[in-house]
Phi, psi and omega in degrees: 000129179254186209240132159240145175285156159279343177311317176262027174260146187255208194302280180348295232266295185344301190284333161322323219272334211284149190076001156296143174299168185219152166192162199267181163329336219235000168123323208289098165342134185225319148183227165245150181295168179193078144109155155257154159257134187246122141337098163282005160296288203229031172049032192234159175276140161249024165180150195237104171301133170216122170303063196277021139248182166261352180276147179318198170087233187269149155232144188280141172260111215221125191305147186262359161303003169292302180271173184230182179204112185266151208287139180099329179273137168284355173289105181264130192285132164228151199264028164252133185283179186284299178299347166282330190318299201252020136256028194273161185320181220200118174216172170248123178346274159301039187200136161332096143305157178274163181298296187308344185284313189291332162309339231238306180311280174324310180298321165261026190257355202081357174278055215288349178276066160274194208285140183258173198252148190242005197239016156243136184300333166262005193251314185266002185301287191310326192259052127277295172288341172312318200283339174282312159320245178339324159296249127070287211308336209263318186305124157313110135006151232175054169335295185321311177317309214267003166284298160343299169302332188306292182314315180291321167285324170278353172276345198280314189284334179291307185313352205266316188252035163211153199284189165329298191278025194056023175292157143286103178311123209247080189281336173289138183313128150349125205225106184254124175326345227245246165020265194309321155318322177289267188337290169327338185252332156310305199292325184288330198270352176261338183295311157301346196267343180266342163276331184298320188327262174322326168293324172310249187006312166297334194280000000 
């Protein structure tokens, strides 16, 4: 006989299902199936409400890889004996699970890879950084990087010997110029007056 999981039914073909018998491993009534929840990734159900009383209300809530719907049957199988079944966690049909409903579910079902939550910025923080943390440790040497840092370092130390504008900084003191220059046009007018010299003496 074959078997289908419910997990690959999609809203439609899920909600046919709702009012169908439930029953364990062993034969034994467990309730009626009574509304899904659908996987907005993929638009498949992805957990199935069964009615394990006749009082009004909540229904236990169950993954929907758990049941199967065997073909040609009206029965849908869950792989829990009934009594673990209808002590499982609690919702009301109508209404969204919370994230935290669906942590609650998995865990007692044993389905501990639940869904991680995205939707606060602090919930994602630790495991960003856990993931960077591990990313670093994991990350090979990187030669290239401490050639890089090298380069940086030494521009930093050539900038050291230049101002703001890029200018070269003139650390020695101020020489005024003005003395030697005088001296120097002295020293030329007598070096002319003395070649006129000699040359008068040759004549």
């Amino acid at each position: 006989m074959k078997m289908q999981r419910f997990d690959s039914l999609d809203e439609d073909e899920g909600g046919k299902l709702c009012g169908r018998k439930v029953v364990d491993p062993e034969g034994e009534s467990v309730g009626t199936a009574d509304g899904v929840w659908i996987d907005p990734s993929t638009h498949r159900v992805a957990y199935v409400g069964v009615k394990t009383s006749w009082l009004p209300g909540k229904v236990q809530v169950l993954p929907a890889g758990d049941l199967e719907i065997a073909g040609g049957s009206e029965l849908i199988r869950v792989c829990y004996p009934a009594a673990f079944v209808k002590k499982a966690p609690s919702s009301s049909p109508e209404t969204e699970l919370a994230q935290v409903e669906k942590e609650e579910i998995n865990a007692y079902f044993g389905r501990f890879q639940s869904d991680r939550r995205v939707s606060s910025i602090q919930q994602m923080r630790p495991e960003e950084a856990n993931f960077e943390k591990v990313e670093e440790q994991s990350e090979p040497h990187d030669t290239t990087r401490g050639s890089e840092k090298d380069r940086v370092d030494l521009e930093r130390g050539e900038q050291c010997l230049f101002d703001q504008k890029g200018f070269v900084t003139d650390t020695m003191p101020e020489v005024d110029a003005s003395q030697e220059l005088l001296r120097t046009q002295e020293e030329a007018k007598i070096r002319n007056r003395e070649d006129r010299m000699k040359e008068g003496s040759s004549d």
